[in-house]
C-alpha positions in Angstrom: -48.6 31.2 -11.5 -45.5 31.0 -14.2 -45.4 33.8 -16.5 -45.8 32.2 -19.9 -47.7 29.4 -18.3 -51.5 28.1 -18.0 -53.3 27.6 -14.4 -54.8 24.0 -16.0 -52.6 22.6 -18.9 -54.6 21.7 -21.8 -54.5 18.1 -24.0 -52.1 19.5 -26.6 -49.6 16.5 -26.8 -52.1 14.2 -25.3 -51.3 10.4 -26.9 -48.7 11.7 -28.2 -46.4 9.0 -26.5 -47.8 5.3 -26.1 -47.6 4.7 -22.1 -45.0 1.7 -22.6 -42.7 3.9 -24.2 -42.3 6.0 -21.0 -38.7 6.0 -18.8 -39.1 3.7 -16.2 -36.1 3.9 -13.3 -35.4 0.8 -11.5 -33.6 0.7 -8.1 -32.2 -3.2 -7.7 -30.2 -4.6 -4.4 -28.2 -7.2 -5.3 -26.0 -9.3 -2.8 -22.7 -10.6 -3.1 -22.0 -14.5 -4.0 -18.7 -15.1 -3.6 -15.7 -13.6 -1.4 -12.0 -13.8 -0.8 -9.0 -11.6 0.5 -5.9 -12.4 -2.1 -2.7 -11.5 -1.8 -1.3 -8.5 -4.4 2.4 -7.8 -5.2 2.6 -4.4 -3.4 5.4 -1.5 -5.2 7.2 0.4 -2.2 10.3 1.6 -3.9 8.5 4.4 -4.6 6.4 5.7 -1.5 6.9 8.7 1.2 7.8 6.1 3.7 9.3 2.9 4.2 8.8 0.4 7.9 11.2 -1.7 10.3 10.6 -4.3 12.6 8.1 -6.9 13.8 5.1 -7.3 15.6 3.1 -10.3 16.3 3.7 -12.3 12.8 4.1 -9.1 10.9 7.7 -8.3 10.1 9.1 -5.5 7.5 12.6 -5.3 6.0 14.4 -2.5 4.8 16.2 -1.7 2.0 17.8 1.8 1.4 21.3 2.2 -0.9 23.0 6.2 -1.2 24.3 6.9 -4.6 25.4 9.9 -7.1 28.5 11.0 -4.9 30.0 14.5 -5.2 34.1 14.5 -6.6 34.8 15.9 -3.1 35.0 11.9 -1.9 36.8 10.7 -4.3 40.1 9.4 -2.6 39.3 10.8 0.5 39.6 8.6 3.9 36.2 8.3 5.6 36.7 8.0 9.2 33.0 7.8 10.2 29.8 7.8 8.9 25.8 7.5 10.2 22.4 7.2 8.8 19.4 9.5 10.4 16.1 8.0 9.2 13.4 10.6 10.4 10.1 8.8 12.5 6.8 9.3 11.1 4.5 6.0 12.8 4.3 2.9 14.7 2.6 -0.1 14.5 2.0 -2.4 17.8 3.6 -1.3 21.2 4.8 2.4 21.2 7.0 1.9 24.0 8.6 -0.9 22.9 12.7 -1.3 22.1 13.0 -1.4 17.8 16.4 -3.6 17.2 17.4 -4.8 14.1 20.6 -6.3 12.3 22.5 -4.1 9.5 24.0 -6.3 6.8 25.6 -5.2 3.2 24.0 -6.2 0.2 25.0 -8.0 -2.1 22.9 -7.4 -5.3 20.6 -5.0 -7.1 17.7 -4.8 -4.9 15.7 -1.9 -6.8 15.9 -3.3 -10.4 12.2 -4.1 -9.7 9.4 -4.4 -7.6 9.3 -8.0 -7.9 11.4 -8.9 -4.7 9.5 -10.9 -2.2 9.7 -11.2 1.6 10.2 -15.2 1.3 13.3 -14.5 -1.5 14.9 -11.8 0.8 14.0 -13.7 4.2 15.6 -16.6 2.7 18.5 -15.0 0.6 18.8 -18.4 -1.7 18.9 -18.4 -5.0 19.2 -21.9 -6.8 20.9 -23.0 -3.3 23.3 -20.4 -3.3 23.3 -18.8 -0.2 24.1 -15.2 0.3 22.4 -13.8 -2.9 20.5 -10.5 -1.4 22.6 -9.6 1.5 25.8 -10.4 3.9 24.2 -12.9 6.3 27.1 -11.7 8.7 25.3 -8.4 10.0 27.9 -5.4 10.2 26.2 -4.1 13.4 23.2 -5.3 15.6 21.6 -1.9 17.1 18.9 -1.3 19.5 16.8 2.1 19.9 15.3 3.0 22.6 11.4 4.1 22.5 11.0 7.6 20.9 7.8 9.6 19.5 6.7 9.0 16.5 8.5 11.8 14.9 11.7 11.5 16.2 14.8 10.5 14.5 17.0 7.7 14.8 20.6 7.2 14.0 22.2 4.5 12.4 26.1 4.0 13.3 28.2 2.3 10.0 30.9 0.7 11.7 32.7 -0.7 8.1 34.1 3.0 6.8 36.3 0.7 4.4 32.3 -0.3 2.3 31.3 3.4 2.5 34.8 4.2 1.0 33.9 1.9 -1.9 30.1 3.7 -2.3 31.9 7.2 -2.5 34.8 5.8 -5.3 35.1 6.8 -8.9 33.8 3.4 -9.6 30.7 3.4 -8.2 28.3 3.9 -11.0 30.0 1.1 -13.2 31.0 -1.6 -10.7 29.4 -3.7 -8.4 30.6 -1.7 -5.4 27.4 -0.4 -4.3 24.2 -2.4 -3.5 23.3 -0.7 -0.2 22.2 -1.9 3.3 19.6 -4.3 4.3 17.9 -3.6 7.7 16.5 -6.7 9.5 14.2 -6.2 12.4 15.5 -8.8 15.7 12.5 -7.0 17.9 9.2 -8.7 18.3 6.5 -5.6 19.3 6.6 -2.9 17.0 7.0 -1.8 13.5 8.4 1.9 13.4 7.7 3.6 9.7 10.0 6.1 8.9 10.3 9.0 5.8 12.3 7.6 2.6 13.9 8.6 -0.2 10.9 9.9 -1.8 9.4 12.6 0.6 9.1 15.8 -1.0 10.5 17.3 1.8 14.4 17.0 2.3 14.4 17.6 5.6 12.7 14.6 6.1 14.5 12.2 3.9 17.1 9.9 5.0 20.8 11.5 5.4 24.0 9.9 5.5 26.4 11.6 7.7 29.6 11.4 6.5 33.4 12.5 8.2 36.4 11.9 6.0 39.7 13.7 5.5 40.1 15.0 1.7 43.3 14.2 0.1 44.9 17.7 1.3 44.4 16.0 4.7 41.5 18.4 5.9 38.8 17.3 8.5 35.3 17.6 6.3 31.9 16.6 7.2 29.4 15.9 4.5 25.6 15.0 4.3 24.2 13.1 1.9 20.4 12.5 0.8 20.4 10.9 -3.0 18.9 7.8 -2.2 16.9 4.9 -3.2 14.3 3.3 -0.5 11.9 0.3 -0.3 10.2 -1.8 2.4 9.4 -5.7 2.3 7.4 -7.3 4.6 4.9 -10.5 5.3 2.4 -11.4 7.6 1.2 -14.9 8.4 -2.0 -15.9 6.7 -2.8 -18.2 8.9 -2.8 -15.6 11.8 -4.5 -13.1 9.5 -7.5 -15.0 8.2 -8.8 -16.8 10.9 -13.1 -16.6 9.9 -14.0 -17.3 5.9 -16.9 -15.5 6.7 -15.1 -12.2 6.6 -13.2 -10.1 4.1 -10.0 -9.3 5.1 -7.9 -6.0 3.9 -4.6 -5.7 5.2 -2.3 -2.7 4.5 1.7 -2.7 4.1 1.4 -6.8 2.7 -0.6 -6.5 0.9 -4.1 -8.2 1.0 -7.2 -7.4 -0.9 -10.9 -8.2 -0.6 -12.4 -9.4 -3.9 -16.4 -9.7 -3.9 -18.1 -11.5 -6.9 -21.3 -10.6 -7.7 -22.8 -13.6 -10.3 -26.2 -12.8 -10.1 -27.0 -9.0 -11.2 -29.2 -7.6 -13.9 -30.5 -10.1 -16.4 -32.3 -7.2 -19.0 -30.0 -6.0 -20.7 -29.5 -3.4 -22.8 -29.8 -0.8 -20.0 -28.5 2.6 -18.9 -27.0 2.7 -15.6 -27.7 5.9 -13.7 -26.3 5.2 -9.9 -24.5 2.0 -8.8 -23.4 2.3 -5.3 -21.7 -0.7 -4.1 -21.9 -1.2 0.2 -19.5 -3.2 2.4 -20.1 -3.0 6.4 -17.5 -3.3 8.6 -17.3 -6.7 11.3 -15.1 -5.0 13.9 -12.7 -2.3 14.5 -9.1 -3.3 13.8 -5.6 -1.1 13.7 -6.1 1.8 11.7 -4.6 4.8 11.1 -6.5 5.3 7.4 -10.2 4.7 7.9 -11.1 5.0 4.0 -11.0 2.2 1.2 -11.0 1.9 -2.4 -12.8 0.0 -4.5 -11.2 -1.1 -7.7 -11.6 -2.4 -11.2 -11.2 -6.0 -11.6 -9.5 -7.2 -15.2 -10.1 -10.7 -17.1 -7.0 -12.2 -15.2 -9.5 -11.5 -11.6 -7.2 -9.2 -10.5 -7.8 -5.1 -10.2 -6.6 -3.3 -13.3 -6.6 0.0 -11.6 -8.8 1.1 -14.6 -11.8 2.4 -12.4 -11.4 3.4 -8.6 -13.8 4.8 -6.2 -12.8 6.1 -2.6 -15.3 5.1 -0.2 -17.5 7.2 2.2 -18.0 6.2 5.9 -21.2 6.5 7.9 -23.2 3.7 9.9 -26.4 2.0 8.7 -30.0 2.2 10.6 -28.2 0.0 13.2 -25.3 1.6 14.1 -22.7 -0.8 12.3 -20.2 1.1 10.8 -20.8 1.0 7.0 -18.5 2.0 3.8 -20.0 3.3 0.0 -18.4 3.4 -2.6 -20.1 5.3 -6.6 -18.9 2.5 -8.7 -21.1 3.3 -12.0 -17.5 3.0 -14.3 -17.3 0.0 -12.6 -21.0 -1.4 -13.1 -21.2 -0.6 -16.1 -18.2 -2.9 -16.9 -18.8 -5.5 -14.9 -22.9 -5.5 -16.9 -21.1 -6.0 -20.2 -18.6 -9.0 -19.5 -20.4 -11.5 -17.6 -17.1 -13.2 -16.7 -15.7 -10.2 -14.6 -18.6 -9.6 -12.1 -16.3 -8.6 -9.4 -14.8 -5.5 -7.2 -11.5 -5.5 -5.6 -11.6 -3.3 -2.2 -8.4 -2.3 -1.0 -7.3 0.1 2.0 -6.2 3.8 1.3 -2.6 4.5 1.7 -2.2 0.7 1.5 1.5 1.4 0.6 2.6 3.6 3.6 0.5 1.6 6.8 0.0 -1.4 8.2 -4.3 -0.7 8.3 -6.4 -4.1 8.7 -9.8 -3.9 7.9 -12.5 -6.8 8.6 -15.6 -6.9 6.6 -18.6 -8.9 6.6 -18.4 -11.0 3.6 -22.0 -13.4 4.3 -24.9 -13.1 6.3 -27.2 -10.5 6.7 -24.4 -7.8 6.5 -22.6 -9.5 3.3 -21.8 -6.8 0.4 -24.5 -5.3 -1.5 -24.6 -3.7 -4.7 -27.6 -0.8 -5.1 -28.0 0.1 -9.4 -30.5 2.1 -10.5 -31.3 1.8 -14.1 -33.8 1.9 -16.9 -34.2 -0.3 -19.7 -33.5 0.6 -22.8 -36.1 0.0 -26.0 
C-alpha cells in the first residue's frame, strides 16, 4: 500500500468525464507511393577531404589553388616546387596505379559551388574552348599503390606559373587560378585531406625552393589553400532496377519517398512518427548511417528537419534503417502537397557510399505515426 492512498478507490470523480472524451492513441503504418533517387548539387569546397581518379564510370576532379604569400617571395627565383596531398581513403581497387594529368587553370573555380562535372569535363563556355583549365596538361604523373594514409607528392615542373602565384600581384590580377587535377587511371578513386582539415599537418603543403633576392638558397612550405572535388557517375550504370532507391555519396544522389496516402483525421497530435527504409543489398560503404531530410515546396530537401538513422534488422534478418521524423510528420500532415522524405547518406560529401533500398514490394518504405485525435 501507498502512504496517502486507499486499498479500493472509491467513486469520487466517477462520470465526471463522458467516455468519448477520453485520449485515444492511434498507432497507423502507412506505405510509401511513390519513389525516386534525384540528383542534388553537392558543396565540396568546403569539406575535410577532397577525391582523384576514376573507377568503373565514377570519375572525380580536383581543384586546389595556394594563395596569401608571405613578402619573403616576392622577387625571388623559384627553382622548384611540389605539392604533398596526405591519403585518407580509397574507393575501387586498393592496389591499383592513381595517374592523373596536372593542367593550370584558367578561371575562378571557387567563386561558387555551382561548377558542374559536365562544365569542367568539357571546359566550353559558349564554344570557347579552354575556359576552366589549360587543356595542355603541365605534367602527366603516376603513383604507385600506397596505404590509405600515406602521402603523395606532386612535382610542378612550370616554376615560371608558381613565380606568378608568389608575385606582388597576385591578389589583384588574374595570375592565380590554381591547378586542376584530372584522373587518366580507370580503378580507383584515392581521397585525400584538403584545405579544410583542422589539422595542419594533414592539409595540403606546397614545397617551395627559391633563392631570395640576396641570392640565398631558402626552402618554404606553404598551406593557405582553397580545395574542392567534382565528380559524376553514369546514371545509367547507377540505376539499373526502378524498383529500388538508390543513394549514392560523393555525386550526389538522393532517395525521395512520397507518401500520398497518410492520416485523413485531422486535427491530430503527433506523438512518435518513425519512418523505416530496408536495405536491398550490401553495396560499398564506408559510412553505414543515413539521413532523412525535410523536403520543401520546390520537392527538394530544405535541410529544415533531419534525423540520423539507426541500423538493426527486422524479424527476418534484412538489414533495416529508422529514422524519429515527428518535425518531419508533422509537416508533411499540414501541407498535403509536400508528403515526402529525402534520405541521403552520412558524410555524403567526403565518400563515395552507395546505398540500395527497397523502394516497392513487401519491403517498400513505411512510415509508423502514433497519434490521437484531437476534439
Amino acid at each position: 500500500m501507498i502512504l496517502g492512498c486507499n486499498d479500493t478507490p472509491n467513486s469520487v470523480g466517477k462520470g465526471v468525464q463522458n467516455s468519448s472524451d477520453y485520449g485515444v492513441v492511434h498507432v497507423d503504418t502507412f506505405y510509401a507511393t511513390d519513389h525516386s533517387s534525384v540528383s542534388s548539387l553537392l558543396s565540396t569546397s568546403s569539406v575535410d577531404r577532397f577525391m582523384l581518379g576514376q573507377y568503373k564510370t565514377y570519375q572525380s576532379w580536383i581543384c586546389l589553388k595556394f594563395y596569401l604569400w608571405p613578402d619573403s617571395l616576392y622577387g625571388a627565383k623559384i627553382t622548384s616546387a611540389t605539392i604533398q596531398l596526405k591519403g585518407v581513403s580509397h574507393f575501387g581497387d586498393s592496389l591499383a596505379q592513381l595517374s592523373f594529368s596536372v593542367h593550370r587553370a584558367m578561371s575562378d573555380l571557387f567563386r561558387s559551388d555551382s561548377l558542374t562535372f559536365d562544365s569542367l569535363n568539357m571546359n566550353t563556355v559558349n564554344s570557347v574552348k579552354g575556359v576552366y583549365y589549360n587543356s595542355s596538361p603541365l605534367s602527366v604523373q603516376t603513383v604507385v599503390p600506397v596505404g590509405d594514409t600515406e602521402s603523395i607528392s606532386i612535382k610542378i615542373l612550370d616554376t615560371a606559373m608558381v613565380r606568378e602565384w608568389v608575385s606582388v600581384l597576385t591578389d589583384t590580377m588574374d595570375l592565380n587560378d590554381g591547378l586542376v587535377l584530372r584522373p587518366t587511371n580507370s580503378s580507383v578513386i584515392r581521397g585525400f585531406y584538403s584545405c579544410n582539415i583542422p589539422d595542419t599537418s594533414l592539409q595540403p603543403t606546397l614545397y617551395i625552393d627559391y633563392i631570395d633576392t640576396n641570392g640565398n638558397a631558402m626552402s618554404y612550405s606553404h598551406k593557405v589553400g582553397l580545395s574542392k572535388y567534382v565528380a559524376t557517375v553514369n546514371q545509367a550504370n547507377l540505376i539499373t532496377d526502378n524498383n529500388l532507391i538508390y543513394i549514392q555519396n560523393g555525386i550526389s544522389y538522393r532517395g525521395l519517398v512520397s507518401f500520398d496516402s497518410l492520416l485523413t483525421a485531422w486535427p491530430v497530435s503527433i506523438h512518435r512518427a518513425v519512418l523505416q527504409v530496408t536495405e536491398y543489398a550490401s553495396a560499398y560503404v564506408t559510412h553505414d548511417s543515413l539521413y532523412a531530410l525535410s523536403v520543401g515546396p520546390s520537392g527538394v530537401s530544405d535541410g529544415i528537419s533531419f534525423s540520423l538513422s539507426q541500423r538493426s534488422a527486422d524479424s527476418s534478418g534484412h538489414p533495416m534503417y529508422s529514422f524519429e521524423i515527428r518535425p518531419i510528420a508533422i509537416r508533411m500532415l499540414s501541407n498535403a502537397s509536400i508528403r515526402k522524405v529525402a534520405l541521403s547518406g552520412y558524410s555524403e560529401s567526403t565518400s563515395f557510399d552507395l546505398f540500395k533500398l527497397y523502394g516497392t514490394g513487401a519491403f517498400k518504405p513505411r512510415f509508423i505515426i502514433t497519434y490521437s485525435v484531437q476534439r
